[in-house]
C-alpha positions in Angstrom: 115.6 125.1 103.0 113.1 127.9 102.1 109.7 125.6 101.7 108.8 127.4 98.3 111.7 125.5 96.6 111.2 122.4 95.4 108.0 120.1 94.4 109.5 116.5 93.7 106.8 115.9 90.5 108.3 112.6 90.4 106.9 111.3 92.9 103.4 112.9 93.6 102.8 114.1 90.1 103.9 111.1 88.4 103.4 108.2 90.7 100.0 107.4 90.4 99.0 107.0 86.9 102.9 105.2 86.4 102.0 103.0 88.8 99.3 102.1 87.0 100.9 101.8 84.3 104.1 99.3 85.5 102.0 97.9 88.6 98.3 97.4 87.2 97.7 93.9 88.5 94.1 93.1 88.6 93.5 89.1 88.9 91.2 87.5 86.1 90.0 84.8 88.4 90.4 86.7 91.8 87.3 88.6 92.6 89.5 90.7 94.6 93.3 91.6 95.0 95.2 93.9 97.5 99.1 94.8 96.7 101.1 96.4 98.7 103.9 99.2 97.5 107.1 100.5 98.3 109.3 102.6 96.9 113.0 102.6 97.7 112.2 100.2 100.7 109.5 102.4 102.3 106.1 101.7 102.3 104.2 104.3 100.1 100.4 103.0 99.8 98.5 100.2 97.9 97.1 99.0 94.8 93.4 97.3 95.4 91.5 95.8 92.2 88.1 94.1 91.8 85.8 93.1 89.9 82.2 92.6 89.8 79.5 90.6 87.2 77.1 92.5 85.9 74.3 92.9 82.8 73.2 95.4 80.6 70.7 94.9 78.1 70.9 91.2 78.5 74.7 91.3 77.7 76.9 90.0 80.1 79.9 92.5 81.3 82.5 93.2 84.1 83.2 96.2 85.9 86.8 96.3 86.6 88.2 98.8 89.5 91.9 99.5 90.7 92.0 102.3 93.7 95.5 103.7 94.3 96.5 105.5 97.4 100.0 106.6 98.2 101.3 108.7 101.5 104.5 110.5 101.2 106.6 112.6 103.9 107.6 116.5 102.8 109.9 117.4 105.7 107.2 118.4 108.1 104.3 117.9 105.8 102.1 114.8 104.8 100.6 114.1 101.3 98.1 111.7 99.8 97.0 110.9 96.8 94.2 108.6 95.3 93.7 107.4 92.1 90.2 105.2 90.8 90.4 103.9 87.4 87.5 101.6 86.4 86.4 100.0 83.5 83.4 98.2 81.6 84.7 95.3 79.9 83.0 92.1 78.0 84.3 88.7 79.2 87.5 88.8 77.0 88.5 91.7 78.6 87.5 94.2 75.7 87.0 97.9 77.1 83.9 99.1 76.4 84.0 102.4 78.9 86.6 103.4 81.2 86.6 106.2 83.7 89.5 107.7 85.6 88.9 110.3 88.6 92.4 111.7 90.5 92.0 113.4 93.3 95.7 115.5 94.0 93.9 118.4 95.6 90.8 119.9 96.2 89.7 119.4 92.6 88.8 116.0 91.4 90.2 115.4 87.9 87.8 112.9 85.8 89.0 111.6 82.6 86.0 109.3 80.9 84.7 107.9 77.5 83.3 105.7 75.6 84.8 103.3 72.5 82.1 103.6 70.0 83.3 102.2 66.3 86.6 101.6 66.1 87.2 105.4 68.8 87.8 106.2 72.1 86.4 109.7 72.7 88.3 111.0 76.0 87.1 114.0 77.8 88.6 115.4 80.4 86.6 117.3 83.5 88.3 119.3 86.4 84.9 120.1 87.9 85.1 123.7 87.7 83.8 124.2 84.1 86.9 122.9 82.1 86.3 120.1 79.7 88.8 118.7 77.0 88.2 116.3 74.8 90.3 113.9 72.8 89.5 111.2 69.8 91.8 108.1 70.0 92.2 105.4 67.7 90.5 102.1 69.8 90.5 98.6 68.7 89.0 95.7 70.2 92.2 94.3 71.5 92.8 97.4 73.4 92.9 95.9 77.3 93.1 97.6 80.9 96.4 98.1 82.6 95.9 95.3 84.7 95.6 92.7 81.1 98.9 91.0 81.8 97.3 89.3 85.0 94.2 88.7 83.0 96.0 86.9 80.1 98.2 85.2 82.4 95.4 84.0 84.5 93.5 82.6 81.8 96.4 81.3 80.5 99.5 81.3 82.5 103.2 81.1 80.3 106.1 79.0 80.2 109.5 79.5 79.7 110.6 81.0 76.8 107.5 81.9 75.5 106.8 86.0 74.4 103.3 87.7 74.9 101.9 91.1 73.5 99.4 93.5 74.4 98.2 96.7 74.0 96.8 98.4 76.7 95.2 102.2 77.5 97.4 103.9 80.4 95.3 106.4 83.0 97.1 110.2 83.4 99.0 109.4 80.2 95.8 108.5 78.3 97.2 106.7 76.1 97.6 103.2 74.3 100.9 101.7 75.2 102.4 98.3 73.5 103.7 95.9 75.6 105.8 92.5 75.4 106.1 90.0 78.0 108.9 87.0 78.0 108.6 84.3 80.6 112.1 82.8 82.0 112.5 80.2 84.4 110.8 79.6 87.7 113.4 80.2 90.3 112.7 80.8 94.4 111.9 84.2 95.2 111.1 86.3 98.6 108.1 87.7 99.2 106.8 90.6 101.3 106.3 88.3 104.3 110.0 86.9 103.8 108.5 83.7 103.0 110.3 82.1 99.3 108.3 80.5 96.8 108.8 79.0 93.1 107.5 81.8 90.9 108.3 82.3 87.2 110.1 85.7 85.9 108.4 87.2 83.3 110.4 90.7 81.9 107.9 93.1 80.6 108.6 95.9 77.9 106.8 99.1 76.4 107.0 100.5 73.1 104.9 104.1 72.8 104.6 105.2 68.8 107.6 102.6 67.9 109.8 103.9 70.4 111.0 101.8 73.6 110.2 103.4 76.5 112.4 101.8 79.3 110.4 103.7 81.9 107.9 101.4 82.2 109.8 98.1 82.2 109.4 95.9 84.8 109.7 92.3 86.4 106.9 90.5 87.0 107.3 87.5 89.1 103.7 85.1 88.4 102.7 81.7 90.5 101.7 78.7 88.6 98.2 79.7 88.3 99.1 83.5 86.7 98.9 85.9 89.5 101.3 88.1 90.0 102.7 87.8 93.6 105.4 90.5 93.1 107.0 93.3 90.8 109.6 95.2 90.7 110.9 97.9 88.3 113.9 100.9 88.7 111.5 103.3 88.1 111.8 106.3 90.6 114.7 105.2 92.1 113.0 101.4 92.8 109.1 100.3 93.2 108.9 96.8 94.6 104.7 95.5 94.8 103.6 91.9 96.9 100.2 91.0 96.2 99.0 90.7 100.2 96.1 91.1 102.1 93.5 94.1 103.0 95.3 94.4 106.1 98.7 94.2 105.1 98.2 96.5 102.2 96.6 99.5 104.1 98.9 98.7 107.1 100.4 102.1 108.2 103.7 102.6 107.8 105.8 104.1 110.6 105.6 107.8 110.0 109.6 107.7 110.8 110.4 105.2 108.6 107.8 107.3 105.9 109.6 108.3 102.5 110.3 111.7 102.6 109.8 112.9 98.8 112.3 115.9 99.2 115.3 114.5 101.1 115.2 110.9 99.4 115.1 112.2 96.2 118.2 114.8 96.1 120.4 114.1 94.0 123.9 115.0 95.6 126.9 116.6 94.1 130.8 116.9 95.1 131.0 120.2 94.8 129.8 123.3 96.6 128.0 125.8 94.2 128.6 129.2 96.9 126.4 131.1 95.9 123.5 129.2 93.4 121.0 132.0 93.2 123.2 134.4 91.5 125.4 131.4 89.5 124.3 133.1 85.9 126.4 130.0 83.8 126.8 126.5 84.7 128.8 123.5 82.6 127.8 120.3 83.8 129.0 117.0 83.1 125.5 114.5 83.2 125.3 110.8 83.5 122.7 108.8 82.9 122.8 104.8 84.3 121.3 102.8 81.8 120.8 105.6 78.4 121.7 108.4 76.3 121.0 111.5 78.2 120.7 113.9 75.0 117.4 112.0 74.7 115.9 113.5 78.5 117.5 117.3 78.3 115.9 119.8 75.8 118.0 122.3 74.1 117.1 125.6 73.8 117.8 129.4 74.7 119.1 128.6 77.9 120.5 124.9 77.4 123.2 123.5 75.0 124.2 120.4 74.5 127.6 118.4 73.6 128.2 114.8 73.4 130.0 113.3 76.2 133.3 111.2 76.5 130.9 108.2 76.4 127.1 107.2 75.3 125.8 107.5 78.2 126.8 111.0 79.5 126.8 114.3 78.0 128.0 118.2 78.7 124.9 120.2 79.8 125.8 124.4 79.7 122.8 126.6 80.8 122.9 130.0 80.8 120.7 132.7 82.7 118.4 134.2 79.8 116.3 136.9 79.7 113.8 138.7 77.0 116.6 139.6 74.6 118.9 136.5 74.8 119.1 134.3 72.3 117.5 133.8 68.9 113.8 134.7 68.3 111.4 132.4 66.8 107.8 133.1 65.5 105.9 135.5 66.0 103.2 133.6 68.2 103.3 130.1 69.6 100.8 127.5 69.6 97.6 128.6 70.4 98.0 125.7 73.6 100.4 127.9 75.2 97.3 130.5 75.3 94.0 129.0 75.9 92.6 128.3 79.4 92.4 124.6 80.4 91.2 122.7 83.3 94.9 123.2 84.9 95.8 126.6 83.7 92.7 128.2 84.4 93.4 131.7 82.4 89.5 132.6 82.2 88.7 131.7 85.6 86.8 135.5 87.7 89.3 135.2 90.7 92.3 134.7 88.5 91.5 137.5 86.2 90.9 139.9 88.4 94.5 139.1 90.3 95.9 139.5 87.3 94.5 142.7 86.7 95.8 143.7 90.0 99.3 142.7 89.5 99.8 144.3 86.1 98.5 147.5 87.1 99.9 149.9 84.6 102.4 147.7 83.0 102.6 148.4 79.2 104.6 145.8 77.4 104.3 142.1 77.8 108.1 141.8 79.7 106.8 144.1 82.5 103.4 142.7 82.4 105.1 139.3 82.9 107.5 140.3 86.0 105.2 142.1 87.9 103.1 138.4 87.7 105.8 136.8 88.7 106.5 138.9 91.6 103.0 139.1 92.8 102.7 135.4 93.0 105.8 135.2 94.9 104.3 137.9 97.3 101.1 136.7 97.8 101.2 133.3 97.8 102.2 133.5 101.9 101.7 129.8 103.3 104.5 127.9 101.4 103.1 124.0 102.2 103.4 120.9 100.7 100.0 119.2 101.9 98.8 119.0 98.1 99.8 116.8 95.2 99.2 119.5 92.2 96.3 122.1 92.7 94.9 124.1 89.2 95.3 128.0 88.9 91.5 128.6 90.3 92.5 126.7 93.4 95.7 128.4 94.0 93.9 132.2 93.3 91.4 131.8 96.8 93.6 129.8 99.2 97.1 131.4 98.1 98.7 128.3 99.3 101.6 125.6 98.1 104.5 124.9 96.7 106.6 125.6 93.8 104.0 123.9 91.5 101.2 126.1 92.6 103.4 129.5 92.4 104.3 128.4 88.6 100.4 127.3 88.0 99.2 130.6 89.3 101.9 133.0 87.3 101.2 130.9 83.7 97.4 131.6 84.1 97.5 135.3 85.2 100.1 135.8 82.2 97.8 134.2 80.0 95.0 136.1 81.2 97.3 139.3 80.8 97.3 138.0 77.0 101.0 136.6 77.1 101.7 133.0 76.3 103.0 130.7 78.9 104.1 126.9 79.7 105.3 125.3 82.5 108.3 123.5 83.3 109.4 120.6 85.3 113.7 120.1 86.1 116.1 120.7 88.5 117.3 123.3 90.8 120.4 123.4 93.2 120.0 123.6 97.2 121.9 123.7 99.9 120.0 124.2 103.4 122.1 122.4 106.3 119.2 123.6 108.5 117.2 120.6 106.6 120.1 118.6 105.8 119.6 118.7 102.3 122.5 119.7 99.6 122.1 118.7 96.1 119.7 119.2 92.8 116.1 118.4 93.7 112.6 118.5 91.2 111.6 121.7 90.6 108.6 123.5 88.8 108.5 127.0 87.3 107.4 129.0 84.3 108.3 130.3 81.2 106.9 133.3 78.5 106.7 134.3 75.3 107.9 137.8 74.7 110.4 139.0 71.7 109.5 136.0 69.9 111.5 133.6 72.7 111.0 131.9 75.2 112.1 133.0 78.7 112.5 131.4 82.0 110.8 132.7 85.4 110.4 131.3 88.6 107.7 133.0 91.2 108.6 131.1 93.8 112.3 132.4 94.1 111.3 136.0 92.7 113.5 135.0 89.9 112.6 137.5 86.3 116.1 135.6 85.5 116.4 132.2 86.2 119.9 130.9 87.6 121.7 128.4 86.1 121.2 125.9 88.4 117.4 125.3 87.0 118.2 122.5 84.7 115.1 122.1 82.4 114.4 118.4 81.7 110.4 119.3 80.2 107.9 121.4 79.4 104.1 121.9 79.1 101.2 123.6 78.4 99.2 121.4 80.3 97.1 121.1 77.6 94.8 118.5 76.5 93.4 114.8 78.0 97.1 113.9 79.5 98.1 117.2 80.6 101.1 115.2 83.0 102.9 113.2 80.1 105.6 115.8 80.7 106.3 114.7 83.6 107.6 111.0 82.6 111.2 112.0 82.4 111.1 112.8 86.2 109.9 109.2 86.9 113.1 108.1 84.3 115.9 109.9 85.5 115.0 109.6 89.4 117.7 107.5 90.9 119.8 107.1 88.2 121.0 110.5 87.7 124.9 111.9 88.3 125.2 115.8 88.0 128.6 117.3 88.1 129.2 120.9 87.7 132.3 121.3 85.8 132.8 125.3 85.4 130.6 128.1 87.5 130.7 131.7 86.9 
């Protein structure tokens, strides 16, 4: 497989501020807590949380920390990521401060604020001049992503009994409602293969009244509240055991390491002979455990018709390009054409590339292409080593994947005065070479010329998309939570059947 292919944003996009959000786990009464996690039976990293007395202005208060760091396989290639979310919080467990710092590549994103009357002001800093801010409703019952620990601790459940809380999730950045229903206390294995008598608690999420089975999990507590393991379908299967420092940042076996690309494929029976130049695809899609019509987008390219049962549908996606398909208005939302701390249109480096590529381009479509094609030119080390770099980045090192070429192309077009997003789906492969065959995650970019919305892909060379890009998401990459777009990765991974019914 060409390396420029894929970038499974499921995994190293997604992971850590999900984790955080299904796995937070930080003990009430522990001072200190190490987890372990794995992800479809590999060991991927671990969770550590503590927390520390302190005062200010005579006012007793706890800083709460949880430090995330996760190690995946990309065929020849190693990535980390870290994570540090920490908190100011009273002795209830009220948030008075929080402050989130993800470090996916050379650039340290910091998301911070403070809750001052009844508002969370979030701003958002990539270090490189970019700052975004966001106002949030925030009310005093607002709790970490580690509260269910903390209210089971205090208090641990019994059977039958429901719990609710609302609590602020990092890289989403946003308040999520969750419900917690203890069951019976049963004998379960953990991480040392040892059984013990823990009780099963199912958790659930609601985000603006609607369920979002992404982030359900099972939480399995001891008598005294902590959570000793958890366990949700999420990405194909997270499983965390509370353990200790040395068996949480134990290495794992660098051949028994999760390799993001080939564990994540999903495979198909059918051979697509020639996928590049495949201009319409109709695909039969199942989904495990939901409606799929609720995950794919229609639009220029994609149609949708209901399946033979709830959950399935039939996907047809078309090759599309400036002319195709009906227009819309005459400018998008001004997101789509603003710098941001991702999509760094106004950065020096950036513009003057741009410049470069256009040349003497006149209209917007050529301006576009030529963008596209110089990014797939230029960028000449096609690696995997980072998680998610920002345009700035990706303009001096010329390095990366299929995330970085679409990054790169969306900020020179908006530079070049054309609107731009990003998108996150699928694309066909079939590389015996690497022993991979089947639709893996995918990142590209799309512009808005003629009043539509049209589909490139600089790390293919690709003015028109092929039909085997499946679009499940897209984004400006705009705001405090830039990456919320990428949640349907994290809900269709593992669970996912993709059958192409008729090729041409």
């Amino acid at each position: 497989m060409d390396p420029r292919f894929v970038r499974l944003t499921s995994l190293r996009r997604a992971l850590p501020g999900l984790v955080l959000l299904v796995l937070g786990s930080g003990s009430a009464r522990a001072q200190e807590a190490w987890d372990a996690v794995f992800l479809k039976n590999n060991r991927i990293g671990y969770v550590h949380t503590y927390i520390e007395k302190l005062t200010e202005k005579d006012r007793e208060l706890y800083r709460v920390r949880q430090d995330q760091v996760f190690t995946f396989q990309r065929l020849e290639d190693t990535v980390t990521m870290k994570l540090m979310y920490g908190t100011i919080e009273t002795p209830e467990g009220q948030i008075l401060r929080l402050d989130t710092r993800t470090l996916a590549s050379d650039n340290e994103i910091r998301v911070h604020g403070d809750a001052i009357q009844g508002e969370m002001k979030l701003i958002m800093d990539t270090g490189q001049g970019h700052k975004q801010e966001q106002v949030i409703p925030w009310g005093p019952e607002v709790r970490g992503p580690y509260a269910a620990e903390q209210s089971m601790a205090r208090k641990p459940m019994v059977e039958g009994e429901s719990r609710s809380l609302k609590m602020y999730i990092p890289d989403v950045n946003r308040v999520v409602d969750f419900t917690y229903k203890a069951g019976p206390t049963v004998e379960v294995t953990l991480g040392d293969g040892k059984a013990r008598p823990l009780r099963k608690i199912e958790q659930t999420a609601t985000l603006d009244g609607k369920r979002q089975n992404v982030l359900d999990a099972t939480l399995w507590a001891d008598s005294g509240g902590q959570v000793l393991k958890l366990e949700t379908d999420m990405m194909g299967g997270i499983v965390m055991y509370r353990t200790t420092r040395e068996g949480a940042k134990a290495p794992a076996d660098r051949r028994a390491r999760l390799d993001e690309i080939r564990d994540t494929i999903i495979p198909i029976g059918k051979i697509i002979a020639n996928p590049r130049a495949t201009r319409y695809v109709k695909y039969g899609i199942t989904l495990k455990d939901a409606d799929p019509a609720g995950i794919f987008p229609a639009d220029n390219r994609q149609t949708i018709e209901a399946g033979p049962s709830a959950n399935t549908l039939f996907l047809s996606v078309n090759t599309g390009g400036p002319t195709e398909g009906a227009g819309g208005a005459a400018e998008p939302d001004a997101a789509y054409s603003r710098p941001n701390g991702i999509v760094t249109s106004d950065d020096s480096v950036v513009r003057r590339l741009t410049k470069s590529a256009v040349g003497d381009a006149a209209s917007p479509w050529d301006k576009a292409t030529r963008i596209s094609h110089w990014v797939f030119e230029n960028i000449k080390e096609k690696n995997f080593t980072v998680a998610f770099a920002p345009a700035n980045e990706v303009a001096r090192n010329l390095t990366g994947d299929c995330s970085e070429h679409a990054v790169l192309a969306a900020a020179m077009s908006r530079a070049a005065g054309i609107p731009s997003r990003i998108v996150v789906g699928l694309l066909f492969v079939d590389n015996p070479r690497q022993r991979i065959k089947g639709f893996g995650y995918h990142v590209w970019h799309e512009v808005y010329v003629n009043n539509r919305w049209v589909a490139l892909d600089a790390s293919w060379d690709q003015a028109s998309v092929d039909a085997t890009h499946i679009k499940l998401a897209d984004t400006a990459l705009d705001g405090v939570a830039p990456f919320e777009a990428f949640l349907p990765i994290a809900r269709v991974q593992g669970k996912l059947e993709i059958d192409p019914i008729e090729l041409r």
